[in-house]
Structure formats: C-alpha cells, structure tokens
N, C-alpha and C positions, 0 to 999 in steps of 0.2 A: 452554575456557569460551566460549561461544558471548555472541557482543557484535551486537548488532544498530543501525544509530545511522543516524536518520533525517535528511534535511535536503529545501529544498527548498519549504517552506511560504509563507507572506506572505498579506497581502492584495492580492484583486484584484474588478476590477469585475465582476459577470453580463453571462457571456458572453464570458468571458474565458477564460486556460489556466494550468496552472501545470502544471511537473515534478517529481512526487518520484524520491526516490532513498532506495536504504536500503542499504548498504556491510555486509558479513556477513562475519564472522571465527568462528572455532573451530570450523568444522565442513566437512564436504566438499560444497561448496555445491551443484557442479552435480547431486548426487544428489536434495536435498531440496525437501520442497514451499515456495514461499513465500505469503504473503500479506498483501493490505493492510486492516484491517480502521478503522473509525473512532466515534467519539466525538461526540455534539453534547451542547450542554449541560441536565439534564436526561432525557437517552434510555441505553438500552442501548447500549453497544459491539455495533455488527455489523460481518458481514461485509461487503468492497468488494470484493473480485474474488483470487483464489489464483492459481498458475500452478505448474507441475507440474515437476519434472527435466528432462522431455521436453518442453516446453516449452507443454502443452494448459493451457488457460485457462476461467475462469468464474466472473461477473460477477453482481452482484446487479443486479435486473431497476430499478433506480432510478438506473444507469450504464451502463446499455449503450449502446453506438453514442453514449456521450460520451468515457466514460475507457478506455486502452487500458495492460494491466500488460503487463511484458516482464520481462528478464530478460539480463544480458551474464554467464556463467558465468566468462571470461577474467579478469572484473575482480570478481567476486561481488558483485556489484549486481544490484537489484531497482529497477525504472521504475514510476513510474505518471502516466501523461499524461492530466491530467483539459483536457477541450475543453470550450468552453459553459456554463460554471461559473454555477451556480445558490444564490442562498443559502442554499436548504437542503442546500447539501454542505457549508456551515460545519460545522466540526468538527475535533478532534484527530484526525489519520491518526497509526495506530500499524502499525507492518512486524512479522511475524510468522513463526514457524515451528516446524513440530514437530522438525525436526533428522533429520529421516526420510518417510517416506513416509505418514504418519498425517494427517490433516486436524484434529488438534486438536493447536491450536498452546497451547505452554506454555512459549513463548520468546518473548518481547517485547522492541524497542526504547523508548526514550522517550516520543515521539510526535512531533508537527509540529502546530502550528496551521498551518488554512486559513481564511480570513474570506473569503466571497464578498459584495461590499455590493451592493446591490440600486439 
C-alpha cells in the first residue's frame, strides 16, 4: 500500500524559504517518478515540478530558479526547497506519484499548508 505523508509547511514571510519533505513507503522508490503538485484556494491543483528515477527534473515556469525538487532514494524522500517565497505560492503542496514511470499521478499524500504573508 503506497503511503505518501508530507510535512514541512508553516508560515513564512516573502521572500523567505521553507523545506518540504514527503517520506514514501509501499513501493520501490528509487524506480518511480515523483512529484510536488499544489493548491490555492479557489484554483485548480497544478503541477510544481516532478523528478524522475534518474533523477531529471521539471518545473512549472512560475518556480523556476526559486524552488529546487530533489530526491534522497537511501531514505525515500522527496525535497522541495522553495527560495524567495512569494504569496501567491500560498497553497496546499500535495507529494504525488504514479508508482511507476507514468506522469499521471494517482497517489497522493495529505497535503501541507504554505502561507507566504506579504
């Protein structure tokens, strides 16, 4: 059973950083795609940035050269180092994954509130 469980959230001021993290059990991690996708309230859930087995990355073009996704396969965790935090990254960040090499993730954690205050 694949558990996905996010932490890492808080508020902080623009222009500031925060770390997530997403811990992943039930599946063989270093194989599969991950990703951090998020929430604001009122909007669709999108995409934030994926990163691959191999470790290749890609970012929606409204976080690049702030937030940087990684990946420590030893400890099956997923990072997402947001820099420069702006309030409209407020949002629930949810950690994702398709369990495989698919880019449609239909495995989801909880989520994370981020409150960026302005």
């Amino acid at each position: 059973q694949v558990q996905l469980v996010e932490s890492g959230g808080g508020l902080v001021q623009a222009g500031g950083s925060l770390r997530l993290s997403c811990a992943a059990s039930g599946m063989i991690f270093s194989n599969v795609v991950m990703g951090w996708y998020r929430q604001a309230p009122g909007k669709q859930r999108g995409l934030v940035a994926f990163i691959t087995g191999g470790g290749g990355t890609t970012y929606a073009d409204s976080v690049k050269g702030r937030f940087t996704i990684s990946r420590d396969n030893a400890k099956n965790t997923m990072y997402l180092q947001m820099n420069n935090l702006k309030p409209e990254d407020t949002a629930v960040y949810y950690c994702a994954t398709s369990k495989g090499t698919s880019l449609i993730f239909n495995y989801w954690g909880q989520g994370t509130q981020v409150t960026v205050s302005s």
